[in-house]
Every structure is written in structure tokens, then in C-alpha cells.
C-alpha positions as CSV (number, residue, x, y, z in Angstrom):
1,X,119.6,56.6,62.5
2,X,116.4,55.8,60.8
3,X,112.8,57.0,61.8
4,X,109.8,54.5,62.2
5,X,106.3,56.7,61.3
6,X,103.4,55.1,62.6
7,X,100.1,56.9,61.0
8,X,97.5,57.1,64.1
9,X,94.8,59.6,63.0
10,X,93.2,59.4,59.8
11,X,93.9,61.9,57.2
12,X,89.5,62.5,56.3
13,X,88.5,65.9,56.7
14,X,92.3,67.4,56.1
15,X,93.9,69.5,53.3
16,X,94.5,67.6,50.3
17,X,98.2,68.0,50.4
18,X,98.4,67.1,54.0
19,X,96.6,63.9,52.7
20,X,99.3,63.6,50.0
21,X,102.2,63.9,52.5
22,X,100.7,60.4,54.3
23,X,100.6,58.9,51.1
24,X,104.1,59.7,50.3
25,X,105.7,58.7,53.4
26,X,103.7,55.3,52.3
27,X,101.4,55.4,54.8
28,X,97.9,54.1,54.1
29,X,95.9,53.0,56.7
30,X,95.7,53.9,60.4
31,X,98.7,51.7,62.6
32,X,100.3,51.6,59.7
33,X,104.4,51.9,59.7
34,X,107.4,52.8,57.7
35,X,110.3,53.3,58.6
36,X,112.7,56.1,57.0
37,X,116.0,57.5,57.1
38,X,116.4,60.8,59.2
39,X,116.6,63.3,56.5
40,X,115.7,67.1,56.0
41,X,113.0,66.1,53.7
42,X,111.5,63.5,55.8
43,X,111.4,65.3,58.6
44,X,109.7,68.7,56.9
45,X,107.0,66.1,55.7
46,X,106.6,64.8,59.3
47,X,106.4,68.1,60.9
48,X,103.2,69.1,58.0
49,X,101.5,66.1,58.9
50,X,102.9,65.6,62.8
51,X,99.1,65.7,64.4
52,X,98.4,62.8,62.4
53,X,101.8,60.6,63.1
54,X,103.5,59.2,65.6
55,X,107.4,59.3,65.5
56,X,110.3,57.0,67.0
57,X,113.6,57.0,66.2
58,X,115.1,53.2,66.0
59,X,118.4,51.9,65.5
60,X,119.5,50.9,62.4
61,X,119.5,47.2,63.1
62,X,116.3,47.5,64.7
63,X,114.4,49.0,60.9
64,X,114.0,46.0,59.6
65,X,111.9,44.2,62.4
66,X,110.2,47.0,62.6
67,X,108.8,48.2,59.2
68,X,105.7,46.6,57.4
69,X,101.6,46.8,58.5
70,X,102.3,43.3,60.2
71,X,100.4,41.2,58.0
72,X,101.2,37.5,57.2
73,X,102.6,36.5,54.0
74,X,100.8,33.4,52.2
């Protein structure tokens, strides 16, 4: 099982390490996505930054359509 973590609030005007957590899930910008195996790690950095995420668990054929910002590639 993998988790896809959408960022959907912005990480101004939180703690610094709260703002370090987004950065290393890989998060950058608001609607942004990654997707990430379901570990014990993973999820303790979701649950310190979990007002500022939004969480779905996807299958693991299903990770790699949905990973990436969406963007198109020249």
C-alpha cells in the first residue's frame, strides 16, 4: 500500500520544523503530490504536519499515475 500526500494549506506562519517536514515529504507548493510508501516514519511526519495535508491511500498500481505536480514535460 502506498500513500499519495497532497499539500493543501501552506506551511507560512508555522514552526520551522513543521515547515521542514513538507519539504521532506517533497512537497513544495500548495496541490502539490507525492506519493509514499506506508511506513512508521512517513506516517509520524504526516500526523506533525496533518492540518496542512491531505491523505489517500492508493493501490500500488495506481502510484504511478498518480504522483507528480501535473505539469507537462517539453
Amino acid at each position: 500500500m502506498k500513500l499519495k500526500v497532497t499539500q493543501v494549506r501552506s506551511g507560512i506562519h508555522h514552526p520551522k520544523d513543521q515547515k521542514s517536514t513538507i519539504r521532506r515529504l517533497g512537497l513544495h507548493r500548495i496541490n502539490d503530490s507525492v506519493v509514499k510508501e506506508d511506513r512508521p516514519e512517513i506516517r509520524g511526519m504526516i500526523a506533525k504536519v496533518g492540518h496542512l495535508v491531505r491523505v489517500e491511500e492508493v493501490a500500488d498500481g495506481e502510484a504511478k499515475a498518480a504522483g507528480g505536480r501535473g505539469r507537462k514535460k517539453p
